[in-house]
VOMAR-254778 format. One record per residue: residue number from 1; residue in one letter; chain; y, z negated, x of N, C-alpha, C in turn. Coordinates in pm, 1 decimal, m for minus. Atoms other than C-alpha are relative to their C-alpha. Example, Ala and Ser with C-alpha at 12.3 -4.5 7.8 and 13.67 -1.06 7.14 Angstrom:
2
PT pos code unit      n.y      n.z      n.x     ca.y     ca.z     ca.x      c.y      c.z      c.x
PT   1    a    A   m119.0      0.0     89.0   m450.0   m780.0   1230.0    120.0      0.0     90.0
PT   2    s    A   m119.0      6.0    m82.0   m106.0   m714.0   1367.0    109.0    m73.0    m77.0
***
This chain:
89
PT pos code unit      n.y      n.z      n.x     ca.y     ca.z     ca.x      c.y      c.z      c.x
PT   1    x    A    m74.8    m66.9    105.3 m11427.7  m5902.4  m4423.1     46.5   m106.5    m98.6
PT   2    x    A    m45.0     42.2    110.8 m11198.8  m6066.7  m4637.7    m22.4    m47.2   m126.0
PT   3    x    A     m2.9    m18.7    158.8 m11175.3  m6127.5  m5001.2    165.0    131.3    m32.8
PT   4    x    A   m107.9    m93.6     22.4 m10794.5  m5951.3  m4970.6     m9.2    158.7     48.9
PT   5    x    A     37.0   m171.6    m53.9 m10952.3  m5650.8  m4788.9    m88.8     30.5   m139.5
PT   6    x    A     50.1    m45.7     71.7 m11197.2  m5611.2  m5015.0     72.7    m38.6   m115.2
PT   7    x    A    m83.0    m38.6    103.3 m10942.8  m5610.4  m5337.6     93.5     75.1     38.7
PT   8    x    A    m65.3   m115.3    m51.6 m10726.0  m5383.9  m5133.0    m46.8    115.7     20.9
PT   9    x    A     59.2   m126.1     m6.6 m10997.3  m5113.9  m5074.4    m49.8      6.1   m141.9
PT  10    x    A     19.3     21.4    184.7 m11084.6  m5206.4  m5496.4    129.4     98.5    m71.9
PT  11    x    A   m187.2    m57.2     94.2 m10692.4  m5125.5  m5584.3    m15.6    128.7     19.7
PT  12    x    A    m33.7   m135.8    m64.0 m10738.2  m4803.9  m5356.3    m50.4     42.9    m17.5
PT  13    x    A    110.6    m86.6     88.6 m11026.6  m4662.4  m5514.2     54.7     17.7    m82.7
PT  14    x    A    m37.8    m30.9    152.3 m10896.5  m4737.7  m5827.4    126.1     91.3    m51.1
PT  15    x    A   m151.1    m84.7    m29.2 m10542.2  m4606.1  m5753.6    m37.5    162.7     m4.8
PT  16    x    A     30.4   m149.2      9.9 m10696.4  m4277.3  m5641.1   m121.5     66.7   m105.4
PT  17    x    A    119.0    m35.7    137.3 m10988.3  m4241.7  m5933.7    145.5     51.6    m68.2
PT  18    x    A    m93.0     m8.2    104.6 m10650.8  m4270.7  m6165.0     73.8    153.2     58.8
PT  19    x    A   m113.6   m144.3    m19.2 m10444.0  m4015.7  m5973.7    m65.7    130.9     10.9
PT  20    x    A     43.9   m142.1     m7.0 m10754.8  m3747.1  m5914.1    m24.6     13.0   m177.8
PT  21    x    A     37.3    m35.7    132.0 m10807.0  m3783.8  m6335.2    129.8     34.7    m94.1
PT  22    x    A   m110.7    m38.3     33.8 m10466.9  m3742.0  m6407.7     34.5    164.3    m42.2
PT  23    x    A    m51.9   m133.6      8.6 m10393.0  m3386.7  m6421.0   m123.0     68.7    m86.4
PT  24    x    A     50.2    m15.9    131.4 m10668.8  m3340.2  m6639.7     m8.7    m36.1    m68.5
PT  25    x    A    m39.7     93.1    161.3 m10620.6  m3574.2  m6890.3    116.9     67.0    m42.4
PT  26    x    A   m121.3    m73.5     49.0 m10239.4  m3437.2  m6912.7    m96.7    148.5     m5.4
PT  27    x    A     62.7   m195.7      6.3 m10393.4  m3045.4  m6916.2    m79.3    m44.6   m156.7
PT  28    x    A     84.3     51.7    129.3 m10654.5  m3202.4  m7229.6     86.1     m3.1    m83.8
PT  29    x    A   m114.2     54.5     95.7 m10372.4  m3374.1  m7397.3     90.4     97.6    m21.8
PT  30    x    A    m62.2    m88.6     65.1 m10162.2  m3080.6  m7418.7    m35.1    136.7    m71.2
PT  31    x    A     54.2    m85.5     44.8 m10368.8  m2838.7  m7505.5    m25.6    m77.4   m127.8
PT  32    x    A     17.8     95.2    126.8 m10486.8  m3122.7  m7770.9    105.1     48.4   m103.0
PT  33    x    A   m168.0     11.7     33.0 m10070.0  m3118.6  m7897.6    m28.3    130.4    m29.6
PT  34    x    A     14.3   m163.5     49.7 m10095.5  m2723.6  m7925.1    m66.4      0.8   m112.0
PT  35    x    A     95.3    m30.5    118.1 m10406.8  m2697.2  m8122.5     50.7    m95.2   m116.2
PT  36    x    A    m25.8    114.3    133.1 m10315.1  m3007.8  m8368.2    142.1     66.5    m34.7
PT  37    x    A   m134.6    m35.0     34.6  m9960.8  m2851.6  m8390.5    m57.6    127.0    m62.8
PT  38    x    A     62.8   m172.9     92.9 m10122.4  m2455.6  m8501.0   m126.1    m31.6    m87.2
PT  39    x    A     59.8     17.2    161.6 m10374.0  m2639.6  m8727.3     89.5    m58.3   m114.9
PT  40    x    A   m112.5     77.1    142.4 m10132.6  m2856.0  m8943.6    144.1    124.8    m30.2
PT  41    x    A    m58.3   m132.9     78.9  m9931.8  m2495.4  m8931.5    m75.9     73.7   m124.6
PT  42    x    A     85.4   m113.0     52.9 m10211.1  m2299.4  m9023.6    m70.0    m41.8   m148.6
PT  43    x    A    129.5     73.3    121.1 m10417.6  m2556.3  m9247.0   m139.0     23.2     37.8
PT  44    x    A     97.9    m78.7    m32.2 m10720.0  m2435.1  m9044.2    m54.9   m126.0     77.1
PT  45    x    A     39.6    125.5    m66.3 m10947.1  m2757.3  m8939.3   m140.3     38.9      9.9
PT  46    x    A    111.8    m36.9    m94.0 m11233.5  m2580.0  m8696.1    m70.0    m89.2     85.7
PT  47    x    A     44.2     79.1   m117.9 m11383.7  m2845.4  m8499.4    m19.8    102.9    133.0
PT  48    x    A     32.3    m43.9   m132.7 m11480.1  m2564.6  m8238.8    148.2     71.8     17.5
PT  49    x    A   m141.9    m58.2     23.2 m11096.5  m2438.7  m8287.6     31.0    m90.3    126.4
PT  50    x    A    m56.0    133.5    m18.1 m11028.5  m2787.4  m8122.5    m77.4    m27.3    116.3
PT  51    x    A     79.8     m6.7   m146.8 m11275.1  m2796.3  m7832.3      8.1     81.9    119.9
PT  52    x    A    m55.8   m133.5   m125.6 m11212.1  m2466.2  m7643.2     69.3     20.1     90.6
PT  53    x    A   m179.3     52.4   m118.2 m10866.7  m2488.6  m7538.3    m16.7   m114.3     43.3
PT  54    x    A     m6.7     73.0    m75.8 m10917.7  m2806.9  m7438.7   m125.7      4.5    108.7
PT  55    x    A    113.0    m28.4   m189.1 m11249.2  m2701.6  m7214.9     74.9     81.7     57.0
PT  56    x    A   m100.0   m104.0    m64.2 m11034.5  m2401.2  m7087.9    102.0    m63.4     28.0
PT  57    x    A   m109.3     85.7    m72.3 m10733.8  m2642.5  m7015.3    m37.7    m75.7    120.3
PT  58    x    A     58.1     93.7   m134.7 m10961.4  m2860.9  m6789.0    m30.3     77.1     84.3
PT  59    x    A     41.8    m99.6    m98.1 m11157.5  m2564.6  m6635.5    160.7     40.2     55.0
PT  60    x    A   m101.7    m48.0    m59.2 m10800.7  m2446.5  m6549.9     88.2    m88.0     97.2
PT  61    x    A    m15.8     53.3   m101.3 m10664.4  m2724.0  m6378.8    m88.3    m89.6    104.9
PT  62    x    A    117.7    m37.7    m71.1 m10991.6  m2783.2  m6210.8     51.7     80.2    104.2
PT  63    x    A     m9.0   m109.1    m47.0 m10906.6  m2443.9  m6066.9    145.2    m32.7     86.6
PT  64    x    A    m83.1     51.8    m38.1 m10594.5  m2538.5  m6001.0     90.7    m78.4     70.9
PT  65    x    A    m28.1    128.5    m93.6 m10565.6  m2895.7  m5861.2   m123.1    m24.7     79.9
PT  66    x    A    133.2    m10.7    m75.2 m10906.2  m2813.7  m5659.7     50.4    m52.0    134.8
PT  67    x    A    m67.6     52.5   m102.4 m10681.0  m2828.9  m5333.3     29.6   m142.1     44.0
PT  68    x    A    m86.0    140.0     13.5 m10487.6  m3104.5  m5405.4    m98.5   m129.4      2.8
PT  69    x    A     57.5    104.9     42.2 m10752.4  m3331.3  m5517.0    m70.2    m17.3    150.1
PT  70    x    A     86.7    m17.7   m102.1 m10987.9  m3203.9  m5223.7     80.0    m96.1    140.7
PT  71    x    A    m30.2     49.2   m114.9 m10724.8  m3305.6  m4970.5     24.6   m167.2    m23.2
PT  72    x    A     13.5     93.7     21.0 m10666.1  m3645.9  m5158.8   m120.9   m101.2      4.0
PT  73    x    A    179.0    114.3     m0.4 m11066.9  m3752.0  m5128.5    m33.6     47.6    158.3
PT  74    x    A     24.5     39.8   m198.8 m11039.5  m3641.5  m4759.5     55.8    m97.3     59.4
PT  75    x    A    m67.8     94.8    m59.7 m10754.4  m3842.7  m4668.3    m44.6   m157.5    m65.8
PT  76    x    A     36.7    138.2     55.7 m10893.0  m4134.7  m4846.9   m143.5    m45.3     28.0
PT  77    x    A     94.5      8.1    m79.8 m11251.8  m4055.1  m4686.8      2.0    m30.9    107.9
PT  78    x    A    m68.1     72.5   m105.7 m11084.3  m4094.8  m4354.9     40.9   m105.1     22.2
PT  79    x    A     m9.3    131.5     45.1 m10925.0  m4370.1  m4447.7   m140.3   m153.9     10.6
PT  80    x    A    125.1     71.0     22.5 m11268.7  m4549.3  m4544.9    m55.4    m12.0    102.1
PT  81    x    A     73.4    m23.1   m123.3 m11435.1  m4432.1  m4232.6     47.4    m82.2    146.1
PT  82    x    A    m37.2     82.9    m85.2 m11196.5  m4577.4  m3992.0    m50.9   m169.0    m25.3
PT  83    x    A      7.8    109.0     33.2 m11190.4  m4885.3  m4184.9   m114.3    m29.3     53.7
PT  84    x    A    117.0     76.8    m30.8 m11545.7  m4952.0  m4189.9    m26.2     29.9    154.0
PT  85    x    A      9.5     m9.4   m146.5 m11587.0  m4812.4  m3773.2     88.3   m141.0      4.7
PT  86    x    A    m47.9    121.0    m58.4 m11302.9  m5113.8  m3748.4    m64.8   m131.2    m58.0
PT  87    x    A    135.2     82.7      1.3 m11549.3  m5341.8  m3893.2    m99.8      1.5     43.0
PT  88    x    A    131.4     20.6    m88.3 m11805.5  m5239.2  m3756.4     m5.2    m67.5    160.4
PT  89    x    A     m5.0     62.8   m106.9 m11691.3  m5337.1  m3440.1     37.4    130.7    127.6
***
């Protein structure tokens, strides 16, 4: 094994960590944007105002990108599996 294999299966972890955390960070962050936009309406600064929607934004695309993600850590489990069988010999 390499040094360029192993920073190529590094990138490709890291690549797919970033892309399965994605869609909940955006889902967080806008729910974030909502609430900070209807407190500086309201004048109303709840700390638990400010937590909720954003757990209920995550639980929701959770729910949501469950599929998606699922088939992205198969195909990238596969991936892995060959690899190491073609090292192994």
């Amino acid at each position: 094994m390499t040094a360029a294999m192993i920073v190529a299966a590094a990138r490709d972890m890291l690549m797919l960590t970033l892309l399965l955390v994605s869609p909940f960070l955006l889902g967080s962050i806008a729910a974030s944007l909502a609430i900070g936009l209807f407190q500086a309406g309201t004048r109303m600064n709840d700390l638990t105002l400010s937590f909720m929607p954003r757990f209920f934004a995550v639980l929701l695309m959770a729910y949501l990108m469950a599929n998606w993600a699922g088939a992205r850590m198969i195909v990238y489990f596969e991936r892995a599996v060959t690899s190491a069988a073609t090292l192994a010999g």
